[in-house]
C-alpha positions as CSV (number, residue, x, y, z in Angstrom):
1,X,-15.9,5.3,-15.2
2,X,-13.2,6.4,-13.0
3,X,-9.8,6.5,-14.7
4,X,-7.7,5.1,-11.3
5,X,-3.4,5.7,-10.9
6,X,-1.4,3.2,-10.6
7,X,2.1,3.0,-9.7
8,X,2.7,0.2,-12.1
9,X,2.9,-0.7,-15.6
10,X,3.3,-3.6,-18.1
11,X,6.1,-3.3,-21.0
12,X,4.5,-5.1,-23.8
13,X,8.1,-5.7,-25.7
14,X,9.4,-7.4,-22.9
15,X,6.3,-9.7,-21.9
16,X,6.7,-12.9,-22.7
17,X,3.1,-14.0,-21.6
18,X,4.8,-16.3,-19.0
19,X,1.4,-16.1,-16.4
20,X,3.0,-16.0,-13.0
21,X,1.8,-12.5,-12.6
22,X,-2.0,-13.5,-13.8
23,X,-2.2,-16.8,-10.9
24,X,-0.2,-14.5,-8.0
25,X,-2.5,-11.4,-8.4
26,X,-5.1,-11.9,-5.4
27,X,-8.1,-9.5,-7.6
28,X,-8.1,-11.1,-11.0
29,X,-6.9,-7.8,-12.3
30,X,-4.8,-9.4,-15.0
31,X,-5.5,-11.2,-18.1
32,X,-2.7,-12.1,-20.4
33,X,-4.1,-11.7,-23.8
34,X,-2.8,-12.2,-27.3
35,X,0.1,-13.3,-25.6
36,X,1.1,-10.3,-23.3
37,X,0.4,-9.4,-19.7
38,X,-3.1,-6.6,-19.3
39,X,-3.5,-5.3,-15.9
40,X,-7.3,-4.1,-15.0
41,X,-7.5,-0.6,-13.9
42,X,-10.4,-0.6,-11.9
43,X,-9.1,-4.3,-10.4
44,X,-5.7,-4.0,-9.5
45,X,-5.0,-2.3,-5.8
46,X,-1.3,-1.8,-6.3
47,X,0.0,-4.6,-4.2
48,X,3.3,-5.0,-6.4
49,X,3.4,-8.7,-6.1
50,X,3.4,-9.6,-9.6
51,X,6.4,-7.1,-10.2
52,X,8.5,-9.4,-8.2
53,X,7.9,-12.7,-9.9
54,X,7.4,-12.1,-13.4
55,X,10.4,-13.6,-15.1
56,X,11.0,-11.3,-17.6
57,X,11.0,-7.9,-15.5
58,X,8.2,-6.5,-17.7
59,X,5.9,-4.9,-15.1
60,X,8.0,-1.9,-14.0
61,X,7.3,0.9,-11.1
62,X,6.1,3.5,-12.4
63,X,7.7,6.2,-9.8
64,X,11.1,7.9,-8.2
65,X,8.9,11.0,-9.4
66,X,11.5,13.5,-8.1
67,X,12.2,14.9,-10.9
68,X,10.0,18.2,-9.8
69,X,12.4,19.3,-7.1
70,X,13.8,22.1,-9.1
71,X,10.8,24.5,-8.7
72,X,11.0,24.1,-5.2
73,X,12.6,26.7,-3.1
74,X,12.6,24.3,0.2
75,X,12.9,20.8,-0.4
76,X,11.3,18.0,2.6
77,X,11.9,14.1,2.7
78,X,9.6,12.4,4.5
79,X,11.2,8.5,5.2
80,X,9.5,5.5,5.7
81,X,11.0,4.0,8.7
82,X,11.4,1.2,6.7
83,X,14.6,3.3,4.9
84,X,16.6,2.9,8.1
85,X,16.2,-0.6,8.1
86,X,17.5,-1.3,4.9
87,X,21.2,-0.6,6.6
88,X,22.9,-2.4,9.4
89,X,22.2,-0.9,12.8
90,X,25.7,0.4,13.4
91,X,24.6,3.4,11.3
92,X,23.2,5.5,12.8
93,X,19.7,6.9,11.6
94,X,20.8,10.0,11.8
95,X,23.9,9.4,8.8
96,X,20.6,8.5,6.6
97,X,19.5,12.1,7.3
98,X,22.8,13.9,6.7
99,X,22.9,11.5,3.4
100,X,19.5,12.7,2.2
101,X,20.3,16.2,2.7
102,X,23.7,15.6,0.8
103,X,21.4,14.3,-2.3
104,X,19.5,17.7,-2.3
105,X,16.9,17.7,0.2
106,X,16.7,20.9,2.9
107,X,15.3,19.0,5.6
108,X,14.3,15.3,6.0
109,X,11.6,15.0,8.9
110,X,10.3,11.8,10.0
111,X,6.4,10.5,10.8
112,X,7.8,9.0,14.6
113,X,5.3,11.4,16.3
114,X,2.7,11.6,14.2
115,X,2.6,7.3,14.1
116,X,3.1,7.5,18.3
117,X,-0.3,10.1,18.2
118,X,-2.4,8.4,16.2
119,X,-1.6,5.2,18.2
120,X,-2.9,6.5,20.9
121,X,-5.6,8.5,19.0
122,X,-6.7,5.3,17.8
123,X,-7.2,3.7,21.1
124,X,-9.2,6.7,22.9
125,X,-11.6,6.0,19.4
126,X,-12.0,2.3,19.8
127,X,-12.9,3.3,23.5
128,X,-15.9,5.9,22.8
129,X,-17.3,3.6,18.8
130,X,-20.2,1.8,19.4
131,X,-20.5,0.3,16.3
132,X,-20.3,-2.7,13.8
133,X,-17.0,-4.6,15.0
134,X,-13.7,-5.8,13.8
135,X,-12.6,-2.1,13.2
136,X,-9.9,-2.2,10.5
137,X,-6.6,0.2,10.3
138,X,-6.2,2.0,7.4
139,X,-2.7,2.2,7.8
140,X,-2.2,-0.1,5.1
141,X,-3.1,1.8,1.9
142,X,-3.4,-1.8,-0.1
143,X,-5.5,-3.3,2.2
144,X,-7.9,-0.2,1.9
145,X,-7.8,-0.5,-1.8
146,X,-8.5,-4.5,-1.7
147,X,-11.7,-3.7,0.7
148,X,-13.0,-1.1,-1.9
149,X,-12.7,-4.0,-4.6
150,X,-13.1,-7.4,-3.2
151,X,-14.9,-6.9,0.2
152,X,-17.0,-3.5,-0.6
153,X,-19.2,-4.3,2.4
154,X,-16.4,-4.0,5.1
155,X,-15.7,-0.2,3.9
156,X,-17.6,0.8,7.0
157,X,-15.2,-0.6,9.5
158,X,-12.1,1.2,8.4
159,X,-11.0,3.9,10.6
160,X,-11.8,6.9,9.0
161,X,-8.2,8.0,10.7
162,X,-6.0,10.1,8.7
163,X,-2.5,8.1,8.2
164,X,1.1,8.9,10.0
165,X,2.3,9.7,6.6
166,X,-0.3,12.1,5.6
167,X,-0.3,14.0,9.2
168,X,3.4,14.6,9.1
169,X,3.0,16.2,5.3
170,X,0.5,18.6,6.4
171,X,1.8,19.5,9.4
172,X,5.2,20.3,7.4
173,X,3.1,22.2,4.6
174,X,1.0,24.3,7.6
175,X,4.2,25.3,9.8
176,X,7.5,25.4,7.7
177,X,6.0,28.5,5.7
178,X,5.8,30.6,8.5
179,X,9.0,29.7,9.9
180,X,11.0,29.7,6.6
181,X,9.2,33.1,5.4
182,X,8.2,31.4,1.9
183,X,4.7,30.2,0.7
184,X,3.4,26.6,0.8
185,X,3.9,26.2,-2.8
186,X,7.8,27.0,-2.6
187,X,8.1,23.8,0.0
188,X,8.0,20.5,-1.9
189,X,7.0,17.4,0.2
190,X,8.4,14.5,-0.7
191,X,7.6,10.5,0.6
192,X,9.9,7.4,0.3
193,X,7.6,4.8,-0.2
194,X,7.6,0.6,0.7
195,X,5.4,-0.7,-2.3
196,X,3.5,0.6,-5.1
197,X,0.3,0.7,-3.7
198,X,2.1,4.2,-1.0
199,X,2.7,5.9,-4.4
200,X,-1.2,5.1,-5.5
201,X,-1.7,6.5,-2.1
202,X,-0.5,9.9,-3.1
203,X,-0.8,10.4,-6.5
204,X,-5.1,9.3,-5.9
205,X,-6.1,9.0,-2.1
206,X,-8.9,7.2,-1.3
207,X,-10.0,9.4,1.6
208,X,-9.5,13.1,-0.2
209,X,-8.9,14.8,-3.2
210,X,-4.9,15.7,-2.7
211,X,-2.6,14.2,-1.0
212,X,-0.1,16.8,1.2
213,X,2.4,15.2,-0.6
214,X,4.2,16.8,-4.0
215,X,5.8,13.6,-5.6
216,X,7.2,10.1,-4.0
217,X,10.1,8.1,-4.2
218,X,10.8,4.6,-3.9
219,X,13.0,2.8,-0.8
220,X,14.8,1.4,-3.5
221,X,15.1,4.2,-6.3
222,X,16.5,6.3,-2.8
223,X,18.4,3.2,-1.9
224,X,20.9,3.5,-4.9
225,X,21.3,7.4,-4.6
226,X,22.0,7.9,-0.6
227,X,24.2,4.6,-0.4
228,X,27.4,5.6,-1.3
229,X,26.5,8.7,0.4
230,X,25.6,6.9,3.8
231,X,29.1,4.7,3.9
232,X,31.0,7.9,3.5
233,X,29.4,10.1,6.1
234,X,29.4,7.1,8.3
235,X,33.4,6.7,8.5
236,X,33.7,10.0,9.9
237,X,30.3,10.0,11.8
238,X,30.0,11.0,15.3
239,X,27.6,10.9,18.0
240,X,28.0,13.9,19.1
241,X,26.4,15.5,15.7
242,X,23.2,13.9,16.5
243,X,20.8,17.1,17.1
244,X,19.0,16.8,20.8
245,X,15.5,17.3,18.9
246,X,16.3,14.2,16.6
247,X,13.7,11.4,17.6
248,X,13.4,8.1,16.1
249,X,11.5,4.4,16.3
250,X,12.4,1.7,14.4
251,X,8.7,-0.1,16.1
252,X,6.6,0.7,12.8
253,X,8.2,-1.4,10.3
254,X,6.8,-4.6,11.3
255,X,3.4,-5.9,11.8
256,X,2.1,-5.7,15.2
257,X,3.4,-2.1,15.6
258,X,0.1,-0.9,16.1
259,X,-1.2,-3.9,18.5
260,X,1.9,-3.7,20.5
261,X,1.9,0.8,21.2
262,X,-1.8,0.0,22.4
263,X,-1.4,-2.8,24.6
264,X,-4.5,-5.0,23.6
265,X,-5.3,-8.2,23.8
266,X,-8.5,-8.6,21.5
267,X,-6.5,-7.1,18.2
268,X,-5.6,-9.0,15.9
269,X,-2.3,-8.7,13.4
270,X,-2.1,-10.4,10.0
271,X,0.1,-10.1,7.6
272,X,0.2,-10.9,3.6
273,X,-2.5,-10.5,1.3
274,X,-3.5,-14.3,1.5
275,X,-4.3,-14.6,5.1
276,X,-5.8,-10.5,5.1
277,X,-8.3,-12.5,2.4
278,X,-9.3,-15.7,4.6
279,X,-10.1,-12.6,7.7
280,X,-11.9,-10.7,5.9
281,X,-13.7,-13.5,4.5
282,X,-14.6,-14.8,7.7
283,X,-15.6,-11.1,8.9
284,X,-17.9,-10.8,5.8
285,X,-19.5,-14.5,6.4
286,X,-19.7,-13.5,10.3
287,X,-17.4,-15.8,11.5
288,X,-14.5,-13.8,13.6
289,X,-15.5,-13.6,17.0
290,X,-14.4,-11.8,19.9
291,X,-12.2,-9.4,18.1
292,X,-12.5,-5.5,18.2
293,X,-10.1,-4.6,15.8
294,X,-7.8,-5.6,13.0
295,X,-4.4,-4.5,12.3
296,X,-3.5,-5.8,8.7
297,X,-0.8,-5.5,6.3
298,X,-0.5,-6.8,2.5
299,X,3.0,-7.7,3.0
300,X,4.5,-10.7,5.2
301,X,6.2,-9.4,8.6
302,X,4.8,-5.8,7.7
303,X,6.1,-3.0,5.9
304,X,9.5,-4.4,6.0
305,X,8.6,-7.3,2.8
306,X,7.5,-4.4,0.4
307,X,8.5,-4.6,-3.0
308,X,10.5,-1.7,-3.1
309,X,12.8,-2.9,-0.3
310,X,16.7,-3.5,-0.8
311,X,17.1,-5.9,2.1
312,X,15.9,-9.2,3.0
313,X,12.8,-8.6,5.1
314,X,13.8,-10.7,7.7
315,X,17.0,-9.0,8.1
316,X,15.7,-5.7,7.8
317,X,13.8,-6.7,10.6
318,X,16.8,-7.8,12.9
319,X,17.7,-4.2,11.8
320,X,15.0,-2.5,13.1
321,X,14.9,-4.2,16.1
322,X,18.6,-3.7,16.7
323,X,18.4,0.4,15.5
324,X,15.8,0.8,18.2
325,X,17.7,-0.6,21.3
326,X,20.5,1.7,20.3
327,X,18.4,4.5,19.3
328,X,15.2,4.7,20.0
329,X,13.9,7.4,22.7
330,X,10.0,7.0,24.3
331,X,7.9,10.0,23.3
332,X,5.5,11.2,25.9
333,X,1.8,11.8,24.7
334,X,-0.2,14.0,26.3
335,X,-3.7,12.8,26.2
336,X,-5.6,15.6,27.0
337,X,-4.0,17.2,23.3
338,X,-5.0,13.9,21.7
339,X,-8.8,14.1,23.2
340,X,-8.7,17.7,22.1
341,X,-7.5,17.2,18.2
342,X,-10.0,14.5,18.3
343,X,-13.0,16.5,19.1
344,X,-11.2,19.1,16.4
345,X,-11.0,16.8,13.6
346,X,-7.2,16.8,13.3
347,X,-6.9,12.9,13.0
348,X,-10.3,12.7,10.6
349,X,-9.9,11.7,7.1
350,X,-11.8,14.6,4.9
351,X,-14.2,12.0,2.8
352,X,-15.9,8.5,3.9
353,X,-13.9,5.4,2.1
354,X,-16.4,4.1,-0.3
355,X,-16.8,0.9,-2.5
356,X,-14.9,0.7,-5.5
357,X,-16.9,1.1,-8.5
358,X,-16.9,-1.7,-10.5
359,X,-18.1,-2.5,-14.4
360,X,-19.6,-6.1,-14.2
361,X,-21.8,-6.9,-17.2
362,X,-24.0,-3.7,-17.7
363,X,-25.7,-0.3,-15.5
364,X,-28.9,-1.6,-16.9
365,X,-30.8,-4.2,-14.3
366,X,-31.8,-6.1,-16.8
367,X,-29.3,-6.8,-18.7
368,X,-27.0,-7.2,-15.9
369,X,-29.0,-10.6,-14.6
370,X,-29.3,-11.8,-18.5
371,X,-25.8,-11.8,-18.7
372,X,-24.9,-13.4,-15.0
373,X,-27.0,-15.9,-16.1
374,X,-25.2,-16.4,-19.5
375,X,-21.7,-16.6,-17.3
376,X,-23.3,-19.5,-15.5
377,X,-24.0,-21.1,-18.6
378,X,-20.7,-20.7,-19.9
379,X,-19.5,-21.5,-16.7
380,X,-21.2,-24.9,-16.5
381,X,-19.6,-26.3,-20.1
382,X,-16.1,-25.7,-18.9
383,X,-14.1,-27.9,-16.8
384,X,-13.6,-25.6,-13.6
385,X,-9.6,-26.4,-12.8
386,X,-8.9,-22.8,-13.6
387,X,-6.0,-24.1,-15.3
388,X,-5.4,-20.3,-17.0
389,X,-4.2,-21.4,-20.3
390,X,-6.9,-19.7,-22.2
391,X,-5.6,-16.3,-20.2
392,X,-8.0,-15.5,-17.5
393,X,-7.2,-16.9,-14.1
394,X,-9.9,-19.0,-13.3
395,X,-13.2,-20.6,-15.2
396,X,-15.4,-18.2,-13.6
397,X,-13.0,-15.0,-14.7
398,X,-13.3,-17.0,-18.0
399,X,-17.1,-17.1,-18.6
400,X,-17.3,-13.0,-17.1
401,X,-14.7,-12.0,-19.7
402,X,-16.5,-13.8,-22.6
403,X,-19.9,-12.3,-21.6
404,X,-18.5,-8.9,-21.9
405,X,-17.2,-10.0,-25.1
406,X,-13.5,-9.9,-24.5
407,X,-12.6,-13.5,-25.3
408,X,-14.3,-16.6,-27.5
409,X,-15.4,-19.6,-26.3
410,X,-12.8,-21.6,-28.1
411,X,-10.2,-19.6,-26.7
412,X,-10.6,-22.7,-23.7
413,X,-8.5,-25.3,-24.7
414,X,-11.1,-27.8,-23.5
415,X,-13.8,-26.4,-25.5
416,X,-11.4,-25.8,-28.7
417,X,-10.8,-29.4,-28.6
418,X,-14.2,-30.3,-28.3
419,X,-15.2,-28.3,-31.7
420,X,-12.1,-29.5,-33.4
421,X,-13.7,-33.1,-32.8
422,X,-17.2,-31.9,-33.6
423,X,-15.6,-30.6,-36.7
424,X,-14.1,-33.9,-37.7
């Protein structure tokens, strides 16, 4: 079985076995067990939501992996545009630049061109598929994962389109050699990521073997460094330091981004991992009409709620939206490049998204159907209010976890009681 990363761990000495994180978690990837939080590997896709409600700070990033910038002759930062919005829009962008670079970093270079190409990219695809319909970004890197686990029969409608992040890191790793006279090895790529499931993104892609990327950082792990940094640079800032080949867009940190560059009615945005279920749901069941593609993100509002953020996300927003009508400048896009990168494979992912593999009951046929029909027959004695006090999260996770012998049958309060009273 497939050993997966994840940018996310459980410290057992501070669990208290409190259960928030068990109920949030939208796979079942966590049981709580002998009285401390377990996290599934093959389960969890990295959506970071129980790091923010357990109570006791136990589940901890596992990340702000910079420490390899030493052996590094160049170093490159690669923002999320997501880092801008984190500060008030009187600073300018550029001031988060000059910060980074202060901190250690050669050059900081941002994904604004690669997002505005694949947008359009994107729609000349949509134009020429003639396939199975909703379409689904994979812009989302938790989303992707959550289809491999939960939904393994919609992996043929994500866009097998390389991501903004991803493009911008190779096209740093193909041209900077050349121009800085040293070898792709010396330059160290570096990514400031929203939410744990970006890091799982780079350390294990789902759509190649490496990632172009040579370690990640968090927003907020950067956040804390580049602060004190920004206010500094900022009281002495001026304009006219701005470089005339600086470009930026503050449109990609919110859901919609996508919908909105392309202009198209018959997309459709959702954000947060609850309402990405219910769509998906209904695409599986056959029950979304009329709609060509899907632009989804795990987080409410976009990229702005991730779990790594600083700021409220609904001030980061204002942020973002203020930044870009002081900052932001249009970048042409010449389609006939696009059409020709596309017949090229530059915007192609290297290897087809597949289903997640998943250990059920057993590889042998067999077996497998004698013990789905021994869960149903647990299943049936409980009392199905997935009430979680015996550690899974629902009655059904219950009877699946006994099967495959991880739990006993009294360890369900309900059926504890009733051998207690058999017992008396």
């Amino acid at each position: 079985m497939t050993r997966y990363f994840h940018a996310h761990r459980v410290l057992p000495a501070k669990c208290r076995g409190h259960m928030a994180c068990m109920r949030i978690c939208p796979t079942q990837a966590i049981r709580v067990r002998n009285g401390k939080a377990v996290i599934s590997d093959e389960f969890c896709v990295d959506c970071g939501n129980c790091i923010g409600i357990c109570p006791e700070n136990a589940i901890v990033v596992d990340s702000d992996m910079v420490n390899g910038l030493s052996h590094f002759r160049h170093k490159v930062i690669v923002p999320s545009p997501v880092l801008y919005a984190q500060f008030d829009a009187h600073i300018h962008p550029y001031v988060i630049h000059l910060a980074l670079k202060e901190i250690g970093f050669d050059s900081v270079i941002d994904v604004h061109t690669s997002t505005v190409a694949l947008a359009k990219a994107l729609e000349l695809y949509l134009k020429e598929y003639r396939g199975r319909l909703p379409l689904i970004a994979s812009y989302c890197p938790c989303v992707v994962r959550l289809i491999q686990v939960k939904f393994p029969d919609l992996v043929e409608l994500i866009v097998p389109m390389e991501v903004p992040r991803e493009i911008t890191a190779r096209e740093i790793k193909k041209d900077l050699p050349e121009q800085l006279g040293l070898t792709a090895e010396e330059i160290g790529v570096f990514y400031v990521a929203t939410c744990p499931a970006k890091i799982a993104s780079v350390q294990q892609p789902a759509e190649k073997n490496k990632s172009w990327f040579d370690g990640v950082v968090s927003v907020r792990g950067i956040y804390s460094i580049i602060m004190p940094h920004v206010m500094a640079i900022h009281k002495e800032f001026d304009v006219k330091q701005v470089p005339e080949d600086f470009s930026f867009n503050s449109e990609w940190v919110t859901s919609g981004s996508l919908t909105r560059a392309a202009e198209r009615e018959n997309w459709l945005v959702i954000a947060g991992l609850d309402h990405v279920m219910q769509i998906l749901d209904d695409i599986e069941n056959s029950r979304l009409r009329n709609v060509t593609f899907i632009e989804a993100s795990a987080h409410m509002l976009g990229c702005v709620g991730g779990t790594f953020n600083v700021e409220n996300p609904y001030i980061a927003r204002v942020n973002a939206l203020r930044q870009g009508e002081k900052y932001q400048e249009r970048i042409e896009i010449d389609t006939h490049d696009i059409e020709q990168k596309m017949q090229a494979g530059y915007f192609t992912i290297e290897y087809p998204i597949m289903p997640r593999p998943i250990r059920y009951f057993d590889t042998d046929l067999e077996t497998s159907i004698k013990r789905m029909k021994e869960r149903e027959r647990v299943y049936q004695k409980l009392k199905q209010i997935d009430c979680g006090c015996c550690g899974s999260p629902t009655c059904m996770a219950f009877a699946e976890d006994f099967v495959r012998g991880e739990v006993k049958l009294t360890d369900c309060i309900h059926l504890n009681r009733i051998q207690q009273s058999e017992d008396d």
